[in-house]
Residue, then its C-alpha position, 0 to 999 in steps of 0.5 A: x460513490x461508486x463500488x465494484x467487488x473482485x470476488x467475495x473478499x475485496x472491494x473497490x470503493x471510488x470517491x467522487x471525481x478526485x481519483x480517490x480510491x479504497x481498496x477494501x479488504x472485506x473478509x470480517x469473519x476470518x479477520x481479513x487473512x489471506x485466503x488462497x481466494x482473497x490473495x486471487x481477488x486482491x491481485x486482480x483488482x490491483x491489476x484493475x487500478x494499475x491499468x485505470x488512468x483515472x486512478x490518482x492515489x489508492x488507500x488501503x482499508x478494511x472493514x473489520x473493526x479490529x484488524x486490518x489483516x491478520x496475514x495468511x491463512x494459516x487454517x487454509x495452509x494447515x490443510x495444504x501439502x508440499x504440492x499445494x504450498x508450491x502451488x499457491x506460492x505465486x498467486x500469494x506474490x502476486x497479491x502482495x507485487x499487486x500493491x507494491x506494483x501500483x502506479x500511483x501513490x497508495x496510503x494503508x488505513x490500519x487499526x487493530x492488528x496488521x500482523x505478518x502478510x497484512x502488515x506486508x500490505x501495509x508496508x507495499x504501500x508507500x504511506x502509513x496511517x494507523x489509529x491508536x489501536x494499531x499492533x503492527x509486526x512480522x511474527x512468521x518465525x515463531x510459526x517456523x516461516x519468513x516474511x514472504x510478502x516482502x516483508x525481509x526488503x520493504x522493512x529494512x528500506x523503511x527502518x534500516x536493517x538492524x531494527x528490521x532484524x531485532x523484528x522480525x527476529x523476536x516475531x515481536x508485536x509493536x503498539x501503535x505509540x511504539x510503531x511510530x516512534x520506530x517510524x514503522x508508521x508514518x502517521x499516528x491519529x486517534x482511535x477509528x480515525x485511519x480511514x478518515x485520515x487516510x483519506x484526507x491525506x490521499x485527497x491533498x495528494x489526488x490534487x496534484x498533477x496526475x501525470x506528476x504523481x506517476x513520475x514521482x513514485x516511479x523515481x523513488x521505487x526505481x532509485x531505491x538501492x542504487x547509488x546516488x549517480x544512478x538515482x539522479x539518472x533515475x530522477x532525470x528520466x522521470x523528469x524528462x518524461x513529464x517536463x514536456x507534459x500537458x500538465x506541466x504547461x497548465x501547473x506553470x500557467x494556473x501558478x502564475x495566474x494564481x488560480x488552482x490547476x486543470x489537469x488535462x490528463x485528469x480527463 
């Protein structure tokens, strides 16, 4: 396994061969809220991994054992004038876009509380696994701020737009049991066992095509609010780019040789 830090506050975590990696949030003594710092560090290692082609699926985690993030700063911003908000604005999109942007399927491990800006990185990601402690929601208005990390689109993509309005117009909290009913996580598991799940899921994604993956994911972000005419357009384009692939040849002959593929853009 093999490790390499951006900055003080994130972590890289690789495992094996597979294409498996966790993007680590690792600022325990702030509960994993977003510094100015941080925001900088997340963003540089998503640009990292977005450019690795050996990157099959990143997962999300968090080394505080009972958050996963608490959101922005807000002892940092308390400090911050007007110029310093207008400032600090774009590096805490590109934390959040850094995510969102990845190539390849993401999966977020949550437990404990994923509130505001770390709940926002949970919902950048295109899974979500989330343990029986998870407290998951969207409280910016009731400290007089919006959702600014995506949080006003990702969540009504994810739940629709009335429930995503009954959130994040209270600022309510949302337990786990509750979070997956409303479908605000994808998958619920027992206590302290995310990360584990979370991998394992991102290990029976990381076996398929690579190639595959890629396309797949660009379709479904691309086609998201288009009408069905231009989403299937969306749909072919993807399709057209890897029907022809390397990969393509090996899944059709490793199936009718019943034997587990070798993807040639693996490496």
């Amino acid at each position: 396994m093999g490790e390499e830090r951006f900055g003080e506050f994130v972590l890289v975590r690789r495992h094996g061969e597979e294409g498996v990696v966790e993007l680590v949030l690792d600022r325990p003594k702030a509960m994993n809220a977003v510094s100015t710092e941080m925001a900088r560090s997340l963003a540089a290692a998503c640009a990292a991994l977005g450019d690795d082609q050996g990157v099959r699926v990143v997962v999300v985690t968090s080394t505080h054992e009972r958050a996963f993030c608490v959101g922005a700063d807000l002892k940092e911003r308390n400090s911050f004038s007007d110029a310093d908000l207008v400032r600090q604005r774009p590096v805490a999109r590109a934390a959040y876009t850094g995510v969102l942007e990845l190539p390849v399927p993401t999966i977020a491990a949550v437990h404990g509380f994923a509130l505001g800006g770390g709940f926002e990185l949970a919902l950048a990601c295109d899974l979500i696994v989330a343990d029986g402690t998870a407290v998951v929601g969207l409280p910016e208005v009731s400290v007089g701020v919006i959702p600014g990390g995506g949080g006003t689109q990702l969540l009504p993509r994810r739940v629709g737009a009335a429930r995503a309005a009954e959130l994040i117009f209270t600022a309510r909290r949302v337990e786990a049991e509750e979070a997956y009913r409303l479908g605000l996580v994808d998958q619920l598991v027992p206590e302290g066992e995310d990360g584990v799940a979370a991998l394992a899921l991102a290990g029976r994604i990381a076996a398929n095509s690579p190639v595959g993956l890629r396309a797949a994911k660009r379709a479904l972000r691309l086609g998201q609010g288009l009408d069905l005419r231009a989403g299937l357009e969306v749909e072919d384009a993807a399709w057209r780019a890897v029907a022809f692939s390397e990969d393509r040849a090996e899944g059709v002959a490793a199936f009718a040789e019943r034997r587990a593929p070798r993807w040639p853009s693996a490496g």
